[in-house]
C-alpha positions as CSV (number, residue, x, y, z in Angstrom):
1,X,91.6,90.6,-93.9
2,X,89.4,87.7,-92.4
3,X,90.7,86.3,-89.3
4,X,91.3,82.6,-89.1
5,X,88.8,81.2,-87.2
6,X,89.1,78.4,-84.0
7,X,86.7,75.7,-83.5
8,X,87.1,72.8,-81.1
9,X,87.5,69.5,-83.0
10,X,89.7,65.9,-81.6
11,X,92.2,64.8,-84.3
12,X,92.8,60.9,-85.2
13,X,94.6,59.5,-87.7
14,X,92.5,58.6,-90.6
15,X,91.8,55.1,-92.0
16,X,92.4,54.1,-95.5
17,X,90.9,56.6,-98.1
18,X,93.3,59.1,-98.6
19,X,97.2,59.1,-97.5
20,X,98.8,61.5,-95.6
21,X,95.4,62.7,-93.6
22,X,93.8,63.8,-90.2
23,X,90.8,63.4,-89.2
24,X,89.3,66.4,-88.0
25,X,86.6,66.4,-85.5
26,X,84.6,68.6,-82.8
27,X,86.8,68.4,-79.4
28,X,90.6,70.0,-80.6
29,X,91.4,73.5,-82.2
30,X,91.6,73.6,-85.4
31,X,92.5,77.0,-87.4
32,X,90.9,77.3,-90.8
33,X,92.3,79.4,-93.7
34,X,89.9,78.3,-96.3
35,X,87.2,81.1,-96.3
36,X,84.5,78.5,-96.7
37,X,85.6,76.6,-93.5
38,X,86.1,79.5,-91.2
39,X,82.3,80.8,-91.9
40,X,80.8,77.3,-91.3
41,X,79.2,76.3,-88.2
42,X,80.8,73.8,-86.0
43,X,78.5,71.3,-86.4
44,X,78.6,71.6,-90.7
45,X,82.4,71.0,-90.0
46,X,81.7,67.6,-88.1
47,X,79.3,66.3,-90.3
48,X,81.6,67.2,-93.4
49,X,83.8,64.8,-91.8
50,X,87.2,66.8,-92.5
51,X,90.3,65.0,-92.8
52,X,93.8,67.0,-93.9
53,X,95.9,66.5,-96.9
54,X,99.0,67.1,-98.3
55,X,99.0,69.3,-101.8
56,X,102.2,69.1,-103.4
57,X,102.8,70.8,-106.9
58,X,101.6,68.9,-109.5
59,X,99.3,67.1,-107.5
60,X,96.0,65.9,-109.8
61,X,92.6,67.1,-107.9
62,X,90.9,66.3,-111.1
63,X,91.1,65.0,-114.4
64,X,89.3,64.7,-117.7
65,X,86.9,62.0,-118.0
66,X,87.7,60.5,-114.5
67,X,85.4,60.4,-111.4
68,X,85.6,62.9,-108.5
69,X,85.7,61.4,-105.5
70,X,86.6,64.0,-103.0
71,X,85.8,67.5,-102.1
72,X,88.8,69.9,-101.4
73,X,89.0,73.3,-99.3
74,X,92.8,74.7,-100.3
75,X,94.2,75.7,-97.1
76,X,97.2,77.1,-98.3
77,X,98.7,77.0,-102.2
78,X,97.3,77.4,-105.8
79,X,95.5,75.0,-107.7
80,X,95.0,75.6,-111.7
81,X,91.5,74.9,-113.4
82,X,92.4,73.8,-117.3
83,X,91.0,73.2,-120.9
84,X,93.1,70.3,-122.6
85,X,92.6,69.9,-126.4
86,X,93.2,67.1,-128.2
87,X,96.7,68.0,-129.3
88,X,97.4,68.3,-125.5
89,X,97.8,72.3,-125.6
90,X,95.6,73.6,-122.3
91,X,95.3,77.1,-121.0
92,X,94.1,78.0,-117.7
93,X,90.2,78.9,-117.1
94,X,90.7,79.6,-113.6
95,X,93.0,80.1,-110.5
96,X,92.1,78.4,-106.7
97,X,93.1,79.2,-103.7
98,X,92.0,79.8,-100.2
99,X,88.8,80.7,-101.3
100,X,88.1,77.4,-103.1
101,X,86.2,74.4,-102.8
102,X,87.4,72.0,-105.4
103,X,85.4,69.2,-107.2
104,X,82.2,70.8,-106.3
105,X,80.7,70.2,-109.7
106,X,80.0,67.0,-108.8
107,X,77.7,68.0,-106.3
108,X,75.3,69.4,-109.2
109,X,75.5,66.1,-110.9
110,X,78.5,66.2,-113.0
111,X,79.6,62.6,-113.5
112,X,83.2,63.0,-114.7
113,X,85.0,65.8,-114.4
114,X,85.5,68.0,-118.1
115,X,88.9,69.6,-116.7
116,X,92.3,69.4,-115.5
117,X,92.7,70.8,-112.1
118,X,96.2,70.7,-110.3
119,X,98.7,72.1,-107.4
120,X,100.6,74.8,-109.2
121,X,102.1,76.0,-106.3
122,X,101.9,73.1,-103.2
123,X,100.3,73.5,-99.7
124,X,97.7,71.9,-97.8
125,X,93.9,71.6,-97.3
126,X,91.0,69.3,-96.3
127,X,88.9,66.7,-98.0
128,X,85.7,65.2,-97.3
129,X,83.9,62.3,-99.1
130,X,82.0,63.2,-101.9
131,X,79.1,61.3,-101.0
132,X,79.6,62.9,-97.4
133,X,79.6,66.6,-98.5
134,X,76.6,65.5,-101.2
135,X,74.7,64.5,-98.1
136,X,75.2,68.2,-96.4
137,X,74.9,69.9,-99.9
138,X,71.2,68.3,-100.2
139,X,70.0,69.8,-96.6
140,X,70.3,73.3,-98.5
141,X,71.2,75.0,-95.6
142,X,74.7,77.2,-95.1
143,X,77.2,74.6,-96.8
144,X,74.4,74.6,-99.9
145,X,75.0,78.6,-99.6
146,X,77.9,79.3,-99.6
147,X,79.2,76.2,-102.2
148,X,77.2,78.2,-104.4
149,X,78.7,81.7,-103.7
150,X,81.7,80.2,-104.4
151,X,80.9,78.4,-107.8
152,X,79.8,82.4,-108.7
153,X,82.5,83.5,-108.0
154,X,84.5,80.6,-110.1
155,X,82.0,81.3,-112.6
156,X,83.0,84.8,-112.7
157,X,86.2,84.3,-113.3
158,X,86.3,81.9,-115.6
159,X,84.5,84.0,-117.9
160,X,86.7,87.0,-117.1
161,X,89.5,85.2,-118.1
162,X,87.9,83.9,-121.5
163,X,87.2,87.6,-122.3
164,X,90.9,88.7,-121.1
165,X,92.7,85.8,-123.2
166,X,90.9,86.8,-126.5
167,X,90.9,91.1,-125.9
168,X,94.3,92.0,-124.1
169,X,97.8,92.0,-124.2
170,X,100.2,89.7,-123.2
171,X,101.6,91.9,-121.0
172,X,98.6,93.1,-119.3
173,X,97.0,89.1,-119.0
174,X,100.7,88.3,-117.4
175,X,100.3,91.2,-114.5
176,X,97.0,89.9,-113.9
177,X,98.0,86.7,-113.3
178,X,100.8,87.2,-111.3
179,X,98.9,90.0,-109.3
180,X,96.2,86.9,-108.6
181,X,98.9,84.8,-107.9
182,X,100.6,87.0,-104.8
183,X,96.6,87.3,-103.7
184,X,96.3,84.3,-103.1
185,X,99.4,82.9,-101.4
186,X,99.4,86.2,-99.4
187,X,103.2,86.2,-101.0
188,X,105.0,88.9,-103.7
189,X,107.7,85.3,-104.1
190,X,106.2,82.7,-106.8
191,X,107.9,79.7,-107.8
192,X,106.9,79.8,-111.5
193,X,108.7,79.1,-114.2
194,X,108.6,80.7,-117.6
195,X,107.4,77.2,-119.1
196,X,104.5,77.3,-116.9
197,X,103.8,80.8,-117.0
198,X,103.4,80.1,-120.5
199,X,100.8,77.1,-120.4
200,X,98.6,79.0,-118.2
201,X,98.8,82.1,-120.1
202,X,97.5,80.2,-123.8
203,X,101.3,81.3,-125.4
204,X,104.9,80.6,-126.2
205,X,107.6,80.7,-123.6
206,X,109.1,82.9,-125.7
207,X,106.8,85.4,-125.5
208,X,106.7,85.2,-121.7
209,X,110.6,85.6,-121.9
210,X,110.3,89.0,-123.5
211,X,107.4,90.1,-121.6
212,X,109.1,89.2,-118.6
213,X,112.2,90.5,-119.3
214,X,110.2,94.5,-120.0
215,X,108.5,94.1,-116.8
216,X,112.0,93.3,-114.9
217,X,113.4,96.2,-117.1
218,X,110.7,98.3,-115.2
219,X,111.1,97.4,-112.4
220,X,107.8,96.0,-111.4
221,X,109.4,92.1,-111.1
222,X,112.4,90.0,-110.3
223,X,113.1,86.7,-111.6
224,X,115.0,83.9,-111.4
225,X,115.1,80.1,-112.7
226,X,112.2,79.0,-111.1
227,X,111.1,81.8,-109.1
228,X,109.4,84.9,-109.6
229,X,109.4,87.9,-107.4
230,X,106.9,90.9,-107.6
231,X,108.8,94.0,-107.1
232,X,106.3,96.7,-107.2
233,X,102.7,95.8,-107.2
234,X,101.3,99.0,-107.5
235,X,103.2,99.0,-110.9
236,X,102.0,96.2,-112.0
237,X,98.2,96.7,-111.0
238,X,98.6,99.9,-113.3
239,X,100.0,97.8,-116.6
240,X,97.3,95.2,-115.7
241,X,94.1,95.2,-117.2
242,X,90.6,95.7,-115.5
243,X,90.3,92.3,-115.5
244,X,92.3,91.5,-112.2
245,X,90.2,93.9,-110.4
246,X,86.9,92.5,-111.5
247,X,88.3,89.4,-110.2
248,X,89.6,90.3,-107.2
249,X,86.8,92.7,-105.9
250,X,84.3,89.4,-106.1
251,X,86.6,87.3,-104.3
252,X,86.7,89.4,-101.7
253,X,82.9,90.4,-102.0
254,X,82.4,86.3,-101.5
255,X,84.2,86.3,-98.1
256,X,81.6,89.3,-96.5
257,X,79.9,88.7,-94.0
258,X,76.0,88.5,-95.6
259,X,73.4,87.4,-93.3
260,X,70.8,86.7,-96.5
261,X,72.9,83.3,-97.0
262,X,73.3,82.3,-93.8
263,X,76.4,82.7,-92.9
């Protein structure tokens, strides 16, 4: 497991572009989560020009046809990547967590964002101006590196998950998710409803009722209105498809230490 690492940075309060923030500078120390943050160099971390923010479920990092403004390192929580159609059905094309930087597709020119992408489970993290992290993405030195390790690794996933939805079971997609879930928070407790299991998952809530219900019947989960707990996650790695494991070997292949990209 990677070690949070300590730089020295002063905190101020922050003007007017986002509520709720810090500034985070060079001269007090900070503790990053965010596996991006805690391989940059000091001096990448000033001239990002950091400032903390709130993440509360439901809270919109991006939307369909609307500008990105910010860049945003998840400290702690989940964020959910969607498809909308125009009915308004969406399924999930990817998961974030500490491991993400989010809106980063405006940095390769991307206009308006083409997805939904929102707190499913709340936390924390940091922002920086787009136009400030488009600045430090253009010197194409270790931020440029490791952005792009990252949108692999999204990339990755994303198609994993397309492949998943359209070849495996309900049951087997469900332990994935959940298994990528706990990975994430570093938690086997999810406060996930069946409803919203369902939206991310592409099917009825009915569905995830029975499927649920079998894997509680096992064993391998508790759950409650609202909460989820993962009982045995050996159990449920074995019912899962390959498809967690592909995804979670790459995350964790994205926070090695590789000297060939800088970092």
């Amino acid at each position: 497991m990677i070690q949070p690492r300590r730089i020295a940075c002063p905190m101020a309060s922050c003007g007017v572009r986002l509520p709720c923030l810090e500034k985070v500078g060079l001269m007090s120390m900070q503790t990053f989560k965010n596996i991006v943050l805690q391989r940059l160099h000091p001096e990448v971390i000033d001239r990002l020009e950091l400032q903390r923010v709130e993440l509360p479920v439901g809270r919109e990092i991006e939307f369909p046809g609307s500008g990105i403004a910010n860049l945003f390192f998840i400290e702690e929580g989940i964020a959910s990547m969607t498809v909308t159609f125009k009915d308004g059905f969406e399924v999930e094309v990817a998961l974030a967590g500490p491991e993400a930087i989010l809106g980063t597709s405006c940095m390769m020119g991307t206009r308006r964002s083409l997805n939904r992408v929102y707190m499913q489970i709340g936390g924390y993290g940091y922002s920086s101006v787009m136009s400030v992290a488009t600045r430090e993405f253009k010197r194409a030195e270790q931020f440029h590196d490791l952005t792009l390790r990252y949108l692999q690794a999204q990339f990755i996933q994303s198609a994993q998950t397309a492949g998943c939805n359209a070849r495996h079971s309900v049951e087997q997609r469900m332990a994935r998710w959940l298994l990528l879930c706990s990975d994430r928070v570093g938690d086997r407790v999810l406060p996930l409803s069946h409803e919203y299991m369902a939206d991310m998952l592409g099917v009825t809530r009915s569905s995830v009722t029975v499927v649920a219900g079998h894997l509680q019947e096992r064993g391998l989960i508790h759950y409650t209105r609202g909460k989820i707990t993962l009982v045995d996650l050996a159990g449920l790695e074995a019912i899962s498809c390959e498809c967690y494991r592909v995804v979670r070997d790459h995350l964790r292949s994205l926070a090695d230490r590789d000297e060939a990209y800088g970092a």
